[in-house]
C-alpha positions in Angstrom: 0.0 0.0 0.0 1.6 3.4 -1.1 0.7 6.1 0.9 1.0 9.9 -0.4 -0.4 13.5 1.1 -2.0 16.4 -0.8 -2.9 19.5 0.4 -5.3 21.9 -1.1 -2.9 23.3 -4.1 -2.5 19.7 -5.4 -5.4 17.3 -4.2 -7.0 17.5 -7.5 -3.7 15.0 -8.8 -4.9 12.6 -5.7 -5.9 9.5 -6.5 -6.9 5.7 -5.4 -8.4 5.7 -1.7 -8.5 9.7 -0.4 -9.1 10.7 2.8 -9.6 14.8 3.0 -8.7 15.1 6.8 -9.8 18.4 8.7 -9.2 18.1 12.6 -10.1 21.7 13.2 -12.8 21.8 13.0 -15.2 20.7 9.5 -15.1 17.1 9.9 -14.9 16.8 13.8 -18.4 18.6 13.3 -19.6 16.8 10.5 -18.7 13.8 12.8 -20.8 14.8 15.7 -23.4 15.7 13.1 -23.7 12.1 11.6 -23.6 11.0 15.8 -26.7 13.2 16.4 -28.5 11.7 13.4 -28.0 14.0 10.3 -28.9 11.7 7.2 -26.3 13.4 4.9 -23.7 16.5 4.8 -23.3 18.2 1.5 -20.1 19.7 1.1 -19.7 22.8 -1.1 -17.3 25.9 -1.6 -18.8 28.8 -1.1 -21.7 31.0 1.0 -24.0 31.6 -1.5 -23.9 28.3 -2.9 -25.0 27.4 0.7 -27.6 29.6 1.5 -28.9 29.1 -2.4 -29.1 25.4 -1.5 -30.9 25.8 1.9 -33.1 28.1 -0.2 -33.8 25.1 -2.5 -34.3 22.6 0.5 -36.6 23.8 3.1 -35.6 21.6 6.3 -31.6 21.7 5.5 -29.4 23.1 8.0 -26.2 25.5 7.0 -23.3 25.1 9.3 -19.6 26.2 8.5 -17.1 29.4 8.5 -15.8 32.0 7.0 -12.4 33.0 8.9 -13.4 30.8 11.7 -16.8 32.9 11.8 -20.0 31.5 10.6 -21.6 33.9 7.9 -24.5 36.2 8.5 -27.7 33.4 7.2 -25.9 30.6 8.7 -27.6 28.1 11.3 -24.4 26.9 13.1 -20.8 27.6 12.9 -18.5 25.4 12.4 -18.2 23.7 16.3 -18.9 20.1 17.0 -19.7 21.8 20.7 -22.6 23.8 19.1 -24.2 20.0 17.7 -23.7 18.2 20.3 -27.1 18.4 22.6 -29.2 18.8 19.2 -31.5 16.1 18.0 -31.0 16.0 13.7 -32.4 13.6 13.1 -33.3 12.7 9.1 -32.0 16.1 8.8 -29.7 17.7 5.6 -26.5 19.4 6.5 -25.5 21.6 3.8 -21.6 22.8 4.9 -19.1 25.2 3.9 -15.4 25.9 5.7 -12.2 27.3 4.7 -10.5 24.3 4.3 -12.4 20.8 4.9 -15.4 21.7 2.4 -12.9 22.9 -0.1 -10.7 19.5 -0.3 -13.9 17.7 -0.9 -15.1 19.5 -3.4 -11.5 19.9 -5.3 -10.3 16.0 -4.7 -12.8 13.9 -6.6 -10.0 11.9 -9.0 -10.1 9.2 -6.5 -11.7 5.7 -6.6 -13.6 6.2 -3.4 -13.0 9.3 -0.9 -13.3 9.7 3.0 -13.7 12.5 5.5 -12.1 12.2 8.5 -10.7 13.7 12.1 -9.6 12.2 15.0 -13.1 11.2 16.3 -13.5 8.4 13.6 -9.6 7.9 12.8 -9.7 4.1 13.8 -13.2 3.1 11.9 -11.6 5.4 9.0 -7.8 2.9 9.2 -10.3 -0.3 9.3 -11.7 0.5 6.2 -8.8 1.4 4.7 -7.2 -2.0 5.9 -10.3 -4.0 4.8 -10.2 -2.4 1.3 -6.8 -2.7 1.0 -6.3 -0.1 -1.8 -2.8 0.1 -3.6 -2.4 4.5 -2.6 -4.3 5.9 0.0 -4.0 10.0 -0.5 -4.0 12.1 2.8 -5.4 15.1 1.8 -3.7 17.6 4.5 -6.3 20.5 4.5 -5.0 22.7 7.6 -1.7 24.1 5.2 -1.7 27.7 4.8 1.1 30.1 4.2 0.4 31.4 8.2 -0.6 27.8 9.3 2.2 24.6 9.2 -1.7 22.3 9.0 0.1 19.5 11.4 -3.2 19.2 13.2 -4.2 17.4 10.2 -0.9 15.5 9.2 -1.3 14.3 12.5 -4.3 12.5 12.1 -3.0 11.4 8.5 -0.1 9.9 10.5 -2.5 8.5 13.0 -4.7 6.6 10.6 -1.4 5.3 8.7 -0.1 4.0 12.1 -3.7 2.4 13.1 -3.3 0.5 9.6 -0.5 -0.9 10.7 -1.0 -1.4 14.4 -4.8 -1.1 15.5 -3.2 -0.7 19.2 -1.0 2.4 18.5 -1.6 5.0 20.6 -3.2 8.5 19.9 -1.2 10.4 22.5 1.9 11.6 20.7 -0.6 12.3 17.1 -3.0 14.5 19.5 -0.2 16.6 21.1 0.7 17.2 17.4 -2.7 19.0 17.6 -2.5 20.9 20.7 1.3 21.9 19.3 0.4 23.4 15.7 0.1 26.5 14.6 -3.7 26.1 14.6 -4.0 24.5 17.7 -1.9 26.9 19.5 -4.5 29.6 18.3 -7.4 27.6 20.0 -5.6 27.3 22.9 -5.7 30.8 23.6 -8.5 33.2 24.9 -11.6 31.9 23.7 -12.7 34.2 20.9 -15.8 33.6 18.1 -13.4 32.2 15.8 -11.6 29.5 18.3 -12.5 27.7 21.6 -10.7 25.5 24.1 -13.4 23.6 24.4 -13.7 22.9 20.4 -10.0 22.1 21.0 -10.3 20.1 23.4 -13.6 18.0 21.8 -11.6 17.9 18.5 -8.3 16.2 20.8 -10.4 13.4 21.3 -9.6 10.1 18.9 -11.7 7.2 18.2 -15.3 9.1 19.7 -17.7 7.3 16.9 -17.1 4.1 14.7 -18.1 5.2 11.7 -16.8 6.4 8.2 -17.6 9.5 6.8 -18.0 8.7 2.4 -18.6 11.5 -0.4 -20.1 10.2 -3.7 -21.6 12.4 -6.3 -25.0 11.9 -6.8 -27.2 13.6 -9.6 -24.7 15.9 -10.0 -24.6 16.6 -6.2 -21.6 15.8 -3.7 -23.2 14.4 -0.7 -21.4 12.9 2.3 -22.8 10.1 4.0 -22.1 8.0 7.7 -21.5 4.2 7.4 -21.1 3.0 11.2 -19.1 0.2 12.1 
């Protein structure tokens, strides 16, 4: 099994089995999402693609970012905190971040392609070890030119290890988190942009079993829970 990373600039090249990781915060919340019973997350790029969607599907929920900020329109940011007392059941998520969202929408060359954080690393390293693909893509979304995105080449490392090794421990991949550039700026004074607590949620590995999938269907790109 060949393993390679992406990050945004290049995911489109990815190919075979991607997983598009993005610890803090999209796919930690879509996570907790799928946990409180959302039937399906659809992933897209921008805000008025969002709201025009919502628009479209009366029932659907927005959640997501814009600088760490949800837009003006938006039902819920982009916190698994904010999702987690909420009963959504058989409800539509329609989501849009900064970086998560983004590497959905631009990595589609592969033969089948994952979301994935911390909270369903080990479900999403049993898959991969079941389908035993010949390259597995990491799709590193955190990288920007202010931001070194280890919080999510951590979790790419984690899943890799778990392939290996069901038993390895998160503990070294999770400081990883706390210790990047973007963790370091949740770990600060909690601001509308970044919370300890999301931090801290988001540093907790293995919370669900279940895989998070994104097919296209009729022309939509719709990510759906499988649980373990």
């Amino acid at each position: 099994m060949q393993i390679k990373k992406y990050t945004l600039s290049d995911c489109h090249e990815a190919r075979g089995l991607i997983v598009v990781i993005d610890v803090l915060r999209a796919f930690s919340t879509a996570a907790c999402a799928f946990a409180r019973g959302a039937k399906e997350i659809w992933p897209v790029s921008t805000v008025e693609e969002a709201l025009a969607l919502r628009e479209n599907h009366p029932g659907a929920y927005v959640m997501g970012e814009v600088g760490g900020v949800p837009p003006e329109g938006f039902d819920f940011g982009n916190s698994p905190l904010a999702l987690a007392d909420l009963d959504l059941s058989g409800r539509t998520m329609i989501q849009r971040t900064g970086a998560g969202t983004q590497g959905l929408v631009l990595s589609q060359g592969g033969e089948r392609v994952l979301a994935a954080s911390f909270a369903c690393a080990a479900s999403t390293a049993e898959i991969i070890r079941r389908s035993a693909p010949e390259q597995v893509s990491f799709v590193v979304t955190g990288v920007f030119p202010d931001r070194d995105g280890d919080e999510d080449e951590a979790c790419a490392d984690y899943i890799a290890a778990l392939i290996s090794d069901p038993a390895a421990s998160a503990e070294p991949y999770l400081q990883r988190v706390v210790d990047s550039s973007a963790g370091q700026l949740f770990s600060g004074e909690e601001t509308e942009a970044h919370s300890p607590a999301d931090l801290a949620w988001c540093c907790v590995a293995n919370r669900y079993p279940l895989i998070m999938e994104a097919r296209r269907e009729s022309g939509r790109l719709k990510v759906q829970a499988k649980w373990l």
